[in-house]
N, C-alpha and C positions, 0 to 999 in steps of 0.2 A: 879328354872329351871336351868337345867344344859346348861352349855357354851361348845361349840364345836369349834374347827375350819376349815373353808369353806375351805375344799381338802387342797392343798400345800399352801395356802397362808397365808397374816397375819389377815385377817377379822375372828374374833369371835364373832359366832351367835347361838340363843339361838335355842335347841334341840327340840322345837317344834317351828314353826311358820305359821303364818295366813295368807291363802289364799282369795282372795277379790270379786272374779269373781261374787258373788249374788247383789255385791252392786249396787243400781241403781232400779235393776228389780224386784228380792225378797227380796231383805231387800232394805227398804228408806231408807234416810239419816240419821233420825232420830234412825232405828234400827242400823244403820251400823256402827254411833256413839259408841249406845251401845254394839254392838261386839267387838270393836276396844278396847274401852275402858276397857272391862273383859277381851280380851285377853291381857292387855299390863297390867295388875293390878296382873296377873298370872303369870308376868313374860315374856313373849313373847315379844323380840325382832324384830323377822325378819317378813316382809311383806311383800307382794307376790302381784304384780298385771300384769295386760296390758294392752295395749292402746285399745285392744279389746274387752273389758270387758265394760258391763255385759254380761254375758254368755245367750246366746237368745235374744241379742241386734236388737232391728233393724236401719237402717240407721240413724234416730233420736238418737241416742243412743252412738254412738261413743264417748269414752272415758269420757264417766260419772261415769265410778267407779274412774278413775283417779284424776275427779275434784271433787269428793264426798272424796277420800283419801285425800286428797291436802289441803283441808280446815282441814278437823280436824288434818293432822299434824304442822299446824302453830301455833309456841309456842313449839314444843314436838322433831321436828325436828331432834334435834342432839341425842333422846335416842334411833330413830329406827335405823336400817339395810333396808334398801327402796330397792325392787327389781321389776323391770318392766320387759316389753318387745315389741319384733317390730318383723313385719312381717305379721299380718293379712291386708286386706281390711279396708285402713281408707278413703274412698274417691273413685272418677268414674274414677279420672286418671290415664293414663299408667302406671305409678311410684307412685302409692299410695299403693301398697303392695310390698312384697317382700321382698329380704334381696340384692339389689343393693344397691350402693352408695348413691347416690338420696336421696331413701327413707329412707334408715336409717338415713339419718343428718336430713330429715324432720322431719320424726319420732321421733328422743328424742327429738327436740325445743317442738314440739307438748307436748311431757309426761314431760318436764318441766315444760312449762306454767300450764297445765294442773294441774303437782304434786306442785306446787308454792314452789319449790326449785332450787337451781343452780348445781345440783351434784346428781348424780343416782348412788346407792352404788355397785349396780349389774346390768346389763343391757344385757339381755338376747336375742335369735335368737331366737323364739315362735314356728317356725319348721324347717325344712331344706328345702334348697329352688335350685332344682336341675336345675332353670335355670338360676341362675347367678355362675359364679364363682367362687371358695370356697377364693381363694387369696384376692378378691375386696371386700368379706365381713369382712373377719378378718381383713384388711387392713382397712375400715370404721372404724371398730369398734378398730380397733389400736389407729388411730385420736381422737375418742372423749376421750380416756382416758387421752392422750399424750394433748388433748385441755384443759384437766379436769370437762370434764362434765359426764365423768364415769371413776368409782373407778376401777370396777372391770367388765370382762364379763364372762359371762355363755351363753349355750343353755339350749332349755327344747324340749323333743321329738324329738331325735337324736336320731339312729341307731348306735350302735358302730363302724360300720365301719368309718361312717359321723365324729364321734367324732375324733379316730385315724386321718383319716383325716386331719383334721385340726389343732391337737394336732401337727403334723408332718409338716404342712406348717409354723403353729407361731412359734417352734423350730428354723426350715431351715433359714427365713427369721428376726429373730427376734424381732418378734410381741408380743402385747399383750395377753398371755397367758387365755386358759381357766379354769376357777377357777372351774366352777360348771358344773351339765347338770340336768335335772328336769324331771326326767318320772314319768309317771303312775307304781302305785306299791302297791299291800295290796296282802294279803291273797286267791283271788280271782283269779290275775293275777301277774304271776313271771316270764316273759318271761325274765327281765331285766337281773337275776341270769345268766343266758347261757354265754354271750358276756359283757355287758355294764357293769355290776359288776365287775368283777375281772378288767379289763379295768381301771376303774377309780380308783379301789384299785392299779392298779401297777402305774399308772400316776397323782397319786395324785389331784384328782380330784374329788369333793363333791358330793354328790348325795344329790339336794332336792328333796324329795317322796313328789308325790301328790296325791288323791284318795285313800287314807288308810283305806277308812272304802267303800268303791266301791259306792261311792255317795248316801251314807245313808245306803245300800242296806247290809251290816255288820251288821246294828244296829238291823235287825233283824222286820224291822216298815212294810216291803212289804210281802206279802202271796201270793205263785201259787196259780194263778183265781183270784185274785181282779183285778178291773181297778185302772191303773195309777192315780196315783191324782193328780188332777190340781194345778197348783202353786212349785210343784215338779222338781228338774231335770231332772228327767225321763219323766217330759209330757213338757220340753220346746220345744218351736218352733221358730220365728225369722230367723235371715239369713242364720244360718250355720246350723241349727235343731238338735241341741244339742241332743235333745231330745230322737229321732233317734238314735243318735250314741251309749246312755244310756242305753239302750234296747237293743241293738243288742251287748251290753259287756255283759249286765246282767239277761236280764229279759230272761231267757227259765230256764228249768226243771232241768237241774243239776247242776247249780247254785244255783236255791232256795233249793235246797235239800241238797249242799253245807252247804248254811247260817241255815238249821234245824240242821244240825251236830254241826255246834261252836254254833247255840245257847246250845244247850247239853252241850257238852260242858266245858261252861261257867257257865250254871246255876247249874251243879255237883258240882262247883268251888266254887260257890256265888260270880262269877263276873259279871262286866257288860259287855255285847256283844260290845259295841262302846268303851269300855275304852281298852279291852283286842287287840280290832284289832288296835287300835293306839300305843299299845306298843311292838305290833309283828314288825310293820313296825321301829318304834327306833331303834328296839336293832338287827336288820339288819346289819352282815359288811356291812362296805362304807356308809351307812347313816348319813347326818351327818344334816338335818334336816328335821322333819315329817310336813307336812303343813295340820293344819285344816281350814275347811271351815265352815260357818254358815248362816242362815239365819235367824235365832232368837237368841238374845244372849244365852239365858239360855243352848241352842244346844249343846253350848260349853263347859260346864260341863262336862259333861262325860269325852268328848276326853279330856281336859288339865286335868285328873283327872290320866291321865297315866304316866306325868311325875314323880307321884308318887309312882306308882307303881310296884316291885320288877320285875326282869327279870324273863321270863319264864323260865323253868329250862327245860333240856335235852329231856325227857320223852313229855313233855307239848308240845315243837316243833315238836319230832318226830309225834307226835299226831296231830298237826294241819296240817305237810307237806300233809298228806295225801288228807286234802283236795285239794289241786293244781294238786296231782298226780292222783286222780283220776276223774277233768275234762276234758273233750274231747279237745283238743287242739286246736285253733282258729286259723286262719289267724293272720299273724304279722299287727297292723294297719300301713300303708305306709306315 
């Protein structure tokens, strides 16, 4: 597994890593064991979770993937790269979401206890939060490094403006700098190219990609006119209606007619659909980690099957650009 380093800093983490959000809900403990364990047996360094997780959680639920991660890393501890995050709904109080002060010092004692560690190697801003002040969040998030309960911080699902931003205040004021930012990113959706790429390529600044394979929906498993099937991300429900939001990225007509192209393709090639869209998203400038997700271990196969696999060459990208260029262009999610 190839080693990378997280944008400008000195953290090096592995070129694919594992995103946690099924554990709890779709994958039990038991399975989530076993994914944990194939991804770190492949090589897979870096870990991806939040306090908000599992994804289709309900009130009961809160931050059960964190204390389902938290057991199986005692003992193993010092071989990961641990990356959380704060800012969703953990509780009915005023200051139980958010990115204010408050809740962020809550917030990591909570994904400590929770991850049964003293020290979060990445600690991440979940979304942007336009009604606190951009100063009193980096300023939070300054302290807990400066206390040493995080190494390093990151966003995920920042606007590049957002990023500049605050790129521009922890400069000014001399803060703890942003190492990373984590969007949504595959073949499907490349809005991030426009703004946020070059951005983080001039500013030194990591991109972890998440949704590389558009939540299975690459691998080629779903067909226009079938019903969503239950136990899927696309038919989750719970607080936030994940569900919902999966459907309305992916499930209409020229999308799937999209994923009949790269299956083409791919099967011209004799490759596999899931392995080829996790090594589009790699070999991306600015990428400097692809995060797969699972819900049965064996899932994982294909995707970790890409760090082996040669870079696409010239002609192979021009050929796949097409598909982004000729979907209908969507609203930016906010």
């Amino acid at each position: 597994m190839e080693a990378r380093r997280l944008g400008a800093s000195g953290l090096r983490v592995s070129s694919l890593g594992l995103g946690t959000m099924t554990f709890g809900l779709q994958a039990d403990r038991k399975t989530s064991f076993q994914i944990l364990d194939r991804a770190v047996a492949a090589g897979v360094s870096f870990i991806d979770t939040a306090d908000v997780y599992p994804l289709g959680r309900t009130h009961a639920e809160f931050g059960l993937t964190e204390e389902i991660l938290g057991d199986w890393l005692k003992g193993r501890r010092h071989e990961i790269v641990l990356a959380t995050k704060c800012h969703g709904v953990m509780g009915p109080g005023l200051n139980d979401q958010g990115l204010g002060r408050k809740h962020i010092m809550d917030a990591v004692e909570g994904s400590l206890r929770r991850l049964s560690t003293d020290c979060i190697d990445l600690y991440q801003a979940h979304q942007f939060d336009r009604a606190t002040p951009l100063e009193e969040t980096l300023r939070a998030f300054d302290d807990l490094v400066r206390q040493g309960k995080v190494r390093y911080i990151g966003v995920s699902n920042w606007a590049a403006y957002q990023l500049q931003k605050a790129l521009s205040i922890a400069d000014r004021r001399g803060l703890s700098p942003l190492v990373s930012v984590q969007p949504r990113y595959n073949l499907l959706y490349r809005a991030i190219e426009t703004e946020l790429v070059p951005l983080c390529r001039e500013s030194g600044v990591g991109i972890i990609a998440y949704n590389p394979m558009a939540g299975g929906f690459l691998s080629g498993r779903y067909r226009q006119g079938q019903a969503v099937e239950a136990g899927t991300r696309f038919a989750l429900g719970g607080i936030a209606k994940p569900g919902e939001r999966y459907r309305g990225r992916y499930w209409h007509e020229a999308a799937f007619q999209a994923v009949e192209t790269f299956r083409a393709f791919c099967a011209g090639r004799g490759w596999d659909a899931a392995t080829t869209a996790v090594r589009w998203v790699m070999q991306q400038p600015g990428v400097t980690v692809t995060l797969l997700g699972a819900s049965r271990p064996e899932q994982l196969d294909q995707s970790l099957a890409a760090a082996d696999l040669p870079p696409l060459g010239p002609e192979e990208l021009q050929e796949l650009d097409d598909l982004w260029y000729q979907l209908p262009r969507q609203k930016v999610e906010d």
